[in-house]
Backbone bond lengths (Angstrom), bond angles and torsions (degrees), N, CA, C in turn:
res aa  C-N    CA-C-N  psi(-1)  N-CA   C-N-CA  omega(-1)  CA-C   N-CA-C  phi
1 X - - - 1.463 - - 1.531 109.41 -
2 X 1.173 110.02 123.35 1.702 116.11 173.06 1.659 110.80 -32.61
3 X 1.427 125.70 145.81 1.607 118.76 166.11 1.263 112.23 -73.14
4 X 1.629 140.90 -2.05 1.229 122.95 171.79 1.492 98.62 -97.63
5 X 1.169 138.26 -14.11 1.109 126.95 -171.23 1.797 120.12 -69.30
6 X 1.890 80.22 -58.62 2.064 105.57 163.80 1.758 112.36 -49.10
7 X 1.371 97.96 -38.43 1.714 100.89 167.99 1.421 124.45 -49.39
8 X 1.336 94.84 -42.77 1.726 104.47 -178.92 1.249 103.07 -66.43
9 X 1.304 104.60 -68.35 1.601 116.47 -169.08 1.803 107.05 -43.41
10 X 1.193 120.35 -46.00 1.449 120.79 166.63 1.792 107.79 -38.25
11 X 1.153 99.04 -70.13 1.885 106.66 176.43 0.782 108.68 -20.49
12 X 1.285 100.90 -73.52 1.967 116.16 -162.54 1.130 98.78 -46.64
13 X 1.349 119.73 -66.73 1.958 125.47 -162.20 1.404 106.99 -52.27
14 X 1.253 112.67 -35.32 2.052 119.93 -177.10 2.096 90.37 -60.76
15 X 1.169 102.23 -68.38 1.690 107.13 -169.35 1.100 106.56 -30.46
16 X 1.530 114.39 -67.93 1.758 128.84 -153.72 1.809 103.82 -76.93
17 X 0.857 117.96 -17.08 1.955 137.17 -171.10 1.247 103.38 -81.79
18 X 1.819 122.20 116.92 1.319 117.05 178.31 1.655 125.92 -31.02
19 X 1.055 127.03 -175.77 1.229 118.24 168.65 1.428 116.66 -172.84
20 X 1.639 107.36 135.60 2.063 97.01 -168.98 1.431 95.48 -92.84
21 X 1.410 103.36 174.87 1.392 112.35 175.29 1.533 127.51 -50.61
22 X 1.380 111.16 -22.81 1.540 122.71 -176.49 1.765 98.35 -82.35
23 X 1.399 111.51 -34.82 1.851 108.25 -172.00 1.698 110.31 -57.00
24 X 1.161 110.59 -12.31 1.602 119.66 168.08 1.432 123.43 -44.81
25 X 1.639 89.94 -50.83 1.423 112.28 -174.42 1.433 114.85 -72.85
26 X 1.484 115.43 -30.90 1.631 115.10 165.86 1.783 122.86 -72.88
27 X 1.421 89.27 -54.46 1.495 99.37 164.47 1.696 125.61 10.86
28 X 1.761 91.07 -76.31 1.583 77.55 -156.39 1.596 101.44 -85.65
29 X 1.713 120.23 -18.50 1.013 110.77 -160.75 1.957 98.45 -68.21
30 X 1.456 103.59 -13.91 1.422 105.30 -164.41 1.994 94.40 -65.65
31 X 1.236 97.55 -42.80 1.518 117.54 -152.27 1.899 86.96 -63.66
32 X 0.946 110.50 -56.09 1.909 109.16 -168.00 1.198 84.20 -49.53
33 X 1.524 132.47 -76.25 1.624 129.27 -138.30 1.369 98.52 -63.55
34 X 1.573 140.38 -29.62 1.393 140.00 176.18 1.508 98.89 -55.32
35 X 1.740 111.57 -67.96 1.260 98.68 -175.87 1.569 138.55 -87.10
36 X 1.358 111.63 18.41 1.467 128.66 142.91 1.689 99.50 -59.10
37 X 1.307 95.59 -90.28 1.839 88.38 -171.63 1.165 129.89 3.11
38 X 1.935 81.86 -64.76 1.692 80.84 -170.69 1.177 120.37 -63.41
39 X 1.516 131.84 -44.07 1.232 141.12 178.60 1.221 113.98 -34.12
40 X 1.460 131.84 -43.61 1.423 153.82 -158.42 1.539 100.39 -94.60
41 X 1.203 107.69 -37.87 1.687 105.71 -179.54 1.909 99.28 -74.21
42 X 1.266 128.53 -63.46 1.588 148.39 163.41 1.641 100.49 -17.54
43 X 1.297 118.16 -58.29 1.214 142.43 178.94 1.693 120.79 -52.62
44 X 1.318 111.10 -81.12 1.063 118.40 128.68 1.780 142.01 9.18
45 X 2.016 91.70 -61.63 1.573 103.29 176.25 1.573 109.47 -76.97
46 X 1.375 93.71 -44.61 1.812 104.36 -174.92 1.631 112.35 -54.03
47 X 1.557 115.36 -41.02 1.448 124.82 175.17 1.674 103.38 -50.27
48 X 1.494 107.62 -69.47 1.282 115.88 173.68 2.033 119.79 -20.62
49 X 1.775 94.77 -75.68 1.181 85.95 171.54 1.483 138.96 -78.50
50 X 1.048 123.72 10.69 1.663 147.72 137.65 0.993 121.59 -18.14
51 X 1.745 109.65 -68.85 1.493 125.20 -139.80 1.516 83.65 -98.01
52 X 1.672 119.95 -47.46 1.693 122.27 164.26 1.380 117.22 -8.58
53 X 1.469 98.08 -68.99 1.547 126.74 -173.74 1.445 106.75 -57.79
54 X 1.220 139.00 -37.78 1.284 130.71 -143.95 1.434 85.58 -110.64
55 X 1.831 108.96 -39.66 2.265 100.93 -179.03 1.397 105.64 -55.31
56 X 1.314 104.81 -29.39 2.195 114.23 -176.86 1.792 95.78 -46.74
57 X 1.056 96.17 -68.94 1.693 114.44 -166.77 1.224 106.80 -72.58
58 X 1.250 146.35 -6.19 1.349 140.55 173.75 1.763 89.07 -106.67
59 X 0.973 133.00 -38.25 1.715 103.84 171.03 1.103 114.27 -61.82
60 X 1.706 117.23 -60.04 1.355 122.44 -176.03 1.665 113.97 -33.77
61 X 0.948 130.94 -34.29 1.599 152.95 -153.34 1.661 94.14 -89.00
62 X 1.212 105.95 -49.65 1.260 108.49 -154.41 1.983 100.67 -100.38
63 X 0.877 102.02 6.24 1.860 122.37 -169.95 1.920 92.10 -96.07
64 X 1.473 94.79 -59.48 1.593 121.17 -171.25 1.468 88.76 -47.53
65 X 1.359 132.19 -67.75 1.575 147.34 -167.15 1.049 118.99 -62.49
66 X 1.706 117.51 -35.20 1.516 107.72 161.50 1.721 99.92 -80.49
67 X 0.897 141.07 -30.16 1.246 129.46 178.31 1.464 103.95 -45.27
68 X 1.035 113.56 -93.51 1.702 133.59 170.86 1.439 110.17 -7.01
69 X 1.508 114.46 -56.31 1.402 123.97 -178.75 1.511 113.02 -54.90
70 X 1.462 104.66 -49.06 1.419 110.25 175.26 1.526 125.94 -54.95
71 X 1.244 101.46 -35.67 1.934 107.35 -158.61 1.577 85.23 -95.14
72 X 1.342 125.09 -8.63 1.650 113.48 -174.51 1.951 92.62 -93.00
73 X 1.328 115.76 -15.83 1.554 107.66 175.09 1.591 86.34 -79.76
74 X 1.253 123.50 -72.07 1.211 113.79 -163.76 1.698 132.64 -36.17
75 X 1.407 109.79 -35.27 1.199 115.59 170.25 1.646 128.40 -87.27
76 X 1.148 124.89 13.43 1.163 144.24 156.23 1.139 115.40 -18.39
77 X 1.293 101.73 -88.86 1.791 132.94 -168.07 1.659 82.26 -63.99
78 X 1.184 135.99 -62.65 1.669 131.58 -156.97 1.595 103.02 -57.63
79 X 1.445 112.44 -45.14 1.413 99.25 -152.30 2.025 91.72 -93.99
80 X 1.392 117.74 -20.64 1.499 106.51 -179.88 1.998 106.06 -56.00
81 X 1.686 95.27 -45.82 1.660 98.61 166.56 1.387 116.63 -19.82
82 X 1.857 94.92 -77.12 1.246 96.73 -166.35 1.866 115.31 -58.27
83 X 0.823 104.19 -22.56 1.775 102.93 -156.48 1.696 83.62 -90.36
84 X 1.154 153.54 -2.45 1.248 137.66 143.75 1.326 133.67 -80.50
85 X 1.796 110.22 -3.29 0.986 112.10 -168.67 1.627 96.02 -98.54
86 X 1.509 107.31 169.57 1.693 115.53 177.55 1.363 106.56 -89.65
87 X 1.303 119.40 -29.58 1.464 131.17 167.73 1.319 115.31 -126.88
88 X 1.700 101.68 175.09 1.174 122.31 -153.05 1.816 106.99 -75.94
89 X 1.227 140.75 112.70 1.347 141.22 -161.58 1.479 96.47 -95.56
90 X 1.469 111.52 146.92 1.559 128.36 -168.47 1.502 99.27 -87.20
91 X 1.046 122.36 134.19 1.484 124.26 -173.71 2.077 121.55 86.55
92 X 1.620 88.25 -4.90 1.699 71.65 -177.75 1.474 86.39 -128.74
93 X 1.885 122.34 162.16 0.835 108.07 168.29 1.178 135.34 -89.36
94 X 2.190 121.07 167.53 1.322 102.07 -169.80 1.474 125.79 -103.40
95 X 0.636 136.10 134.57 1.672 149.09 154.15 1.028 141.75 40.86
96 X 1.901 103.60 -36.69 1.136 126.61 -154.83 1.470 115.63 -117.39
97 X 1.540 114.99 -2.85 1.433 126.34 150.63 1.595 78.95 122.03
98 X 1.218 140.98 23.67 1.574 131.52 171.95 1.689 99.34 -67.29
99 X 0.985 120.63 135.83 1.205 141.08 166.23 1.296 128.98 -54.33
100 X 1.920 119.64 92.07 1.358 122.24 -170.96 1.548 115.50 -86.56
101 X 1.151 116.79 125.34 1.984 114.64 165.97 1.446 106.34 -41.04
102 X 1.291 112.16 147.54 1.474 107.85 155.66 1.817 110.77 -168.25
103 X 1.297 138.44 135.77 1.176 108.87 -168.67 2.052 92.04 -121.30
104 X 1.528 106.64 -171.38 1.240 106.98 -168.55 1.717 81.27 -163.35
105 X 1.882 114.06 137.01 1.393 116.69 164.17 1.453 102.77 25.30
106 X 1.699 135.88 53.73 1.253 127.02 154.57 1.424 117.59 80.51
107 X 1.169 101.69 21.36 2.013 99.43 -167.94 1.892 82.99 -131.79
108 X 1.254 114.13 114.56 1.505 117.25 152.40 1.590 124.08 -68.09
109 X 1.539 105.37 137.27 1.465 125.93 -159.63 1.526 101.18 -126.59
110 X 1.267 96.86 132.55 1.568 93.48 164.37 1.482 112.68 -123.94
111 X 1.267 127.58 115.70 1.172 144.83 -156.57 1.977 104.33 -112.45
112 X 1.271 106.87 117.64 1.542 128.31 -175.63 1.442 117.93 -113.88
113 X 1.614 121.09 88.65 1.771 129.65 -157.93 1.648 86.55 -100.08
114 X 1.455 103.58 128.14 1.729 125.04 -169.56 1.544 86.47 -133.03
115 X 1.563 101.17 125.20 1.673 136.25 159.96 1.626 94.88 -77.10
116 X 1.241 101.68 104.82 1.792 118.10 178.99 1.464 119.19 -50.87
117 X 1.737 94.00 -30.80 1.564 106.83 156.49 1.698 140.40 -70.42
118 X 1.391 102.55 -6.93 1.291 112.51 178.02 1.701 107.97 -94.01
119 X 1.401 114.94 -13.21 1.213 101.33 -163.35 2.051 98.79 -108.71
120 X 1.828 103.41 174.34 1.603 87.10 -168.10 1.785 104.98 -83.22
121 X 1.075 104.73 132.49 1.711 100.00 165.07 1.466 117.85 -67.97
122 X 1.555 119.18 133.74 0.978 117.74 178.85 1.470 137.38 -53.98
123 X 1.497 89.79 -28.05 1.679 120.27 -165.30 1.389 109.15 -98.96
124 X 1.194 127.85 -35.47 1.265 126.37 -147.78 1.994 112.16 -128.54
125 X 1.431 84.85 5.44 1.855 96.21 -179.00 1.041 116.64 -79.40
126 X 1.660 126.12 155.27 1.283 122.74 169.51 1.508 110.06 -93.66
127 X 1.116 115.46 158.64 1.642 125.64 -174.67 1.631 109.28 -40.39
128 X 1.167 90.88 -50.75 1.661 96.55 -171.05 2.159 92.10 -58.14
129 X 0.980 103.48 -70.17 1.601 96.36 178.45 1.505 127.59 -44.22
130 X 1.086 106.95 -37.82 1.611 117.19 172.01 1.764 92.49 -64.09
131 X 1.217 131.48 -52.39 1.359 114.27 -161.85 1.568 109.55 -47.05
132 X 1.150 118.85 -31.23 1.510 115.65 -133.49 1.766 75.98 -79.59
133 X 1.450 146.81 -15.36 1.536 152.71 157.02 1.496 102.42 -46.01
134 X 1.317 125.46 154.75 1.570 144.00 125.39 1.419 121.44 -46.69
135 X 2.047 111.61 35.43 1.319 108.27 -166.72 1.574 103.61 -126.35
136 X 1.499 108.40 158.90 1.387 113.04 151.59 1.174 137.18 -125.84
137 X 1.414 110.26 133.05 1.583 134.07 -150.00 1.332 94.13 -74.75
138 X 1.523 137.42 -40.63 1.451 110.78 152.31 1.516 125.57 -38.97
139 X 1.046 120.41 -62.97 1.566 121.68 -153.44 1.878 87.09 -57.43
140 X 1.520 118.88 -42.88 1.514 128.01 -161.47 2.317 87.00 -58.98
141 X 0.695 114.42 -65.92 1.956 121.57 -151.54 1.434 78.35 -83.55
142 X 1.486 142.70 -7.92 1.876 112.34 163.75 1.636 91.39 -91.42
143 X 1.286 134.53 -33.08 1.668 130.47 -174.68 1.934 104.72 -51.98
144 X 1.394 80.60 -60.17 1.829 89.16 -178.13 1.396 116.39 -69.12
145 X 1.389 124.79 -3.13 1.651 139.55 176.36 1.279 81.72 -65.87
146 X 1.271 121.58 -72.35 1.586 126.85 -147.01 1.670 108.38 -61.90
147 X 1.422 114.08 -34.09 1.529 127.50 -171.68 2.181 114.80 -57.24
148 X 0.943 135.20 175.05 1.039 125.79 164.70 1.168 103.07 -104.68
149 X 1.347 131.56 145.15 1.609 133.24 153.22 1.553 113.74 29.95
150 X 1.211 165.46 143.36 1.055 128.98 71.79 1.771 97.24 130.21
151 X 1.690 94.01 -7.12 1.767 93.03 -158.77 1.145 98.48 -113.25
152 X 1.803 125.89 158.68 1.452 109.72 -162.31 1.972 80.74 -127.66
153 X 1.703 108.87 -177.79 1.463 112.48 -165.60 1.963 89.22 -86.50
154 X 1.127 121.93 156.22 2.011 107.65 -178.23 1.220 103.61 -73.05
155 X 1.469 147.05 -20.24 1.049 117.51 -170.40 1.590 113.02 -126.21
156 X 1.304 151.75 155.47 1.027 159.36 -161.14 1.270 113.33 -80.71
157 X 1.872 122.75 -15.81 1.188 134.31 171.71 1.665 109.83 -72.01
158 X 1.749 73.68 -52.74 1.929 73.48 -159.41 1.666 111.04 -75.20
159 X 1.552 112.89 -19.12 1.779 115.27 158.56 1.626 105.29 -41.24
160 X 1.618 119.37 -71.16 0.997 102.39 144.89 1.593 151.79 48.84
161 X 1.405 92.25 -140.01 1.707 120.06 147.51 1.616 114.02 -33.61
162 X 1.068 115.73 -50.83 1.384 126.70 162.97 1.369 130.10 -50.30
163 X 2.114 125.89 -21.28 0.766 78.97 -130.00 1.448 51.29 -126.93
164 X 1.498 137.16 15.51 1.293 147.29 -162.60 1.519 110.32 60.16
165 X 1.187 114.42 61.39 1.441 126.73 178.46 1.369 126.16 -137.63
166 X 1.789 117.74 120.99 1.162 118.16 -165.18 1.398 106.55 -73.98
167 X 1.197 117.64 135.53 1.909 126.91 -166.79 1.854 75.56 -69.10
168 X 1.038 125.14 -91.40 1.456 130.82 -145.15 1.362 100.54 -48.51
169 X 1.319 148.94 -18.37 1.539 131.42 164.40 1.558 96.07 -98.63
170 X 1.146 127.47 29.99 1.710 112.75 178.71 1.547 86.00 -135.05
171 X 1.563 110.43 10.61 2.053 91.09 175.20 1.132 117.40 -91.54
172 X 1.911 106.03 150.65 1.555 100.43 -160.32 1.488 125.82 74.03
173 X 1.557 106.63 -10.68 1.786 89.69 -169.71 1.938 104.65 -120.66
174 X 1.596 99.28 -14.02 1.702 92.52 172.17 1.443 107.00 -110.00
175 X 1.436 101.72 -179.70 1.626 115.98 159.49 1.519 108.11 -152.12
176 X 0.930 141.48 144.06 1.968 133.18 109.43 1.014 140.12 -27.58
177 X 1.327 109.19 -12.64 1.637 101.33 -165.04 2.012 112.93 -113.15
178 X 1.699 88.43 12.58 1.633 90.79 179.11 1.582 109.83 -74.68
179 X 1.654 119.64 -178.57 1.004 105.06 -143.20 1.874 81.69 -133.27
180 X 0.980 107.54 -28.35 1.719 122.65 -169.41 1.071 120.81 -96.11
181 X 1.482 114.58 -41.57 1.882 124.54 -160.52 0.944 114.75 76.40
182 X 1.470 143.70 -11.24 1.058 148.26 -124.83 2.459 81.56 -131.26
183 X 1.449 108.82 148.07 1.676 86.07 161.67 1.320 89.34 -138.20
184 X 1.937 90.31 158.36 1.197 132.71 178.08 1.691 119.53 -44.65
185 X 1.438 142.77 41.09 1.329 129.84 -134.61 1.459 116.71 -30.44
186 X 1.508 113.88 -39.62 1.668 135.14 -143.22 1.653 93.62 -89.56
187 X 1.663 121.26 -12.75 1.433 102.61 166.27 1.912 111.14 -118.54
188 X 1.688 105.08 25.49 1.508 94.39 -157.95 1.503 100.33 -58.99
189 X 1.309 127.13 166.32 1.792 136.97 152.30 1.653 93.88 -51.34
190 X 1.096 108.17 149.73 1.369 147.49 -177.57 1.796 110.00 -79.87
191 X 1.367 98.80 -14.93 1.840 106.21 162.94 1.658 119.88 -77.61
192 X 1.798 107.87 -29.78 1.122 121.42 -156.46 1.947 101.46 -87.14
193 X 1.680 81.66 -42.26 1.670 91.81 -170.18 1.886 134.54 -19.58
194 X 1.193 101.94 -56.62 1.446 113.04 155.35 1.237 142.84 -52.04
195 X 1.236 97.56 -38.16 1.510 115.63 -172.99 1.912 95.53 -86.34
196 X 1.019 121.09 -55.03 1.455 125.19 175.53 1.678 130.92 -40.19
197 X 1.445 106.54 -35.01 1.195 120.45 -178.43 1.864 118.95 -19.19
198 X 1.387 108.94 -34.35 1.510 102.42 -158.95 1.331 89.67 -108.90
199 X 1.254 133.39 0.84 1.578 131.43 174.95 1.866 113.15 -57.75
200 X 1.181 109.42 158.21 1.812 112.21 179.69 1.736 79.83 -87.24
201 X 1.317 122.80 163.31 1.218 136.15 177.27 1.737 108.21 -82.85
202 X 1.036 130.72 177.42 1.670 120.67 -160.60 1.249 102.16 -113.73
203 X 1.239 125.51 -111.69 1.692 140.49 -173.62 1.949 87.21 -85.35
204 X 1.236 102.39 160.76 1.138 140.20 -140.54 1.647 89.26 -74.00
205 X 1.534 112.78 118.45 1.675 110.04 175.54 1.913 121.51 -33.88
206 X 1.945 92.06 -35.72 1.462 103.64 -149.09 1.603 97.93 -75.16
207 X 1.643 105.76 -35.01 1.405 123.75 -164.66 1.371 107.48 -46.20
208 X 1.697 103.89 147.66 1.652 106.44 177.97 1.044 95.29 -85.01
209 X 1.487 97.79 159.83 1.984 119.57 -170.24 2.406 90.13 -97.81
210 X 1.069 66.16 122.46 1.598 70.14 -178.40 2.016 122.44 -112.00
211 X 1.343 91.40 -1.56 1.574 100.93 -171.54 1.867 103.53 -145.26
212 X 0.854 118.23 109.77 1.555 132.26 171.57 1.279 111.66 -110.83
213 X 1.989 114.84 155.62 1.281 110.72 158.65 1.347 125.00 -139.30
214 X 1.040 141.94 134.11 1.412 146.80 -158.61 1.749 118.52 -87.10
215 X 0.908 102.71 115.09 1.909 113.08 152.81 1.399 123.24 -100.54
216 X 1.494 99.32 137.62 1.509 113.94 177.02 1.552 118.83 -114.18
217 X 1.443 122.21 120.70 1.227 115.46 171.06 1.662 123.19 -124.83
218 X 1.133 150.67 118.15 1.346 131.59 -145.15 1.602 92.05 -102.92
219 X 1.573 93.32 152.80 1.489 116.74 -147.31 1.792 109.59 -113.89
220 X 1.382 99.54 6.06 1.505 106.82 179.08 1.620 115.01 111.34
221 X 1.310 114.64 174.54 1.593 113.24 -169.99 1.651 102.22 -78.05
């Protein structure tokens, strides 16, 4: 029987159970320490299923990561292919963040390889390129006011956060780590495409793509 339950049942039996004039005096101190217990037992349960919850999500997390780890060995050889090739090769994926199948231990993956050059750099764009974002180039030149020379924020979130930019309409479409400012037309994301049209094209059509970056999204059982 659960301890809050026997707790009760204790209560009850104290209430309904004769009682002399002195049982007054035990009474209540009896009654707190019952309902401490219980509290502590209740307490107790909730911790329990807590920590449940959080081992769930720390495997899952860590399941996701060996996944990830794996399909990023696996795609090695596929995506160096592609990034030497001048065109798009049948069987590997392309460039431009199109969405490759891939599965791992039975879990479907959809894996999205981005030419770092196709996408806008946060740091290093010109206005006209920054427009084609949900951004403003004020909020961007008071962020970098504050910065010293040359130095960027470490993570791509908090550039970001920084820079008054919603992560979920900026996914897939920035980086830090470009080298020009300038983008690649022939690998942009497929969000940008339209909007880009009147842009000069960036680094050199012919040039090899030498730096990519990968997204993972899982695609069902």
């Amino acid at each position: 029987m659960p301890a809050s339950v026997a707790a009760t049942h204790s209560l009850v039996a104290l209430m309904l159970s004769p009682r002399s004039p002195r049982s007054g005096l035990t009474f209540l101190p009896t009654l707190a320490l019952l309902l401490l217990l219980a509290a502590i037992t209740l307490t107790l349960q909730s911790r329990s299923q807590s920590s449940l919850r959080l081992l769930s999500r720390l495997t899952a997390d860590l399941h996701d990561r060996a996944a990830q780890d794996a399909l990023t060995d696996r795609l090695r050889g596929l995506v160096g292919d592609a990034m030497a090739s001048p065109a798009p090769l049948p069987g590997r994926p392309r460039l431009d963040g199109t969405p490759f199948a891939m599965d791992w231990a039975g879990q479907g993956w959809q894996v999205r390889v981005q030419d770092v050059e196709g996408l806008v750099d946060l740091y290093l764009a010109i206005p006209e390129t920054l427009a084609l974002l949900p951004a403003d180039a004020r909020a961007r030149e008071a962020a970098l006011a504050a910065l010293p020379p040359g130095t960027r924020f470490p993570t791509l979130a908090m550039t970001l956060a920084r820079f008054g930019i919603d992560p979920a309409e900026a996914a897939g479409l920035v980086t830090q780590s470009g080298r020009t400012g300038t983008l690649r037309l022939s690998t942009l994301p497929k969000e940008l495409r339209p909007r880009a049209k009147t842009l000069r094209p960036g680094p050199r059509e012919g040039e090899q793509i030498t730096r990519v970056q990968l997204r993972f999204a899982k695609t069902g059982g």
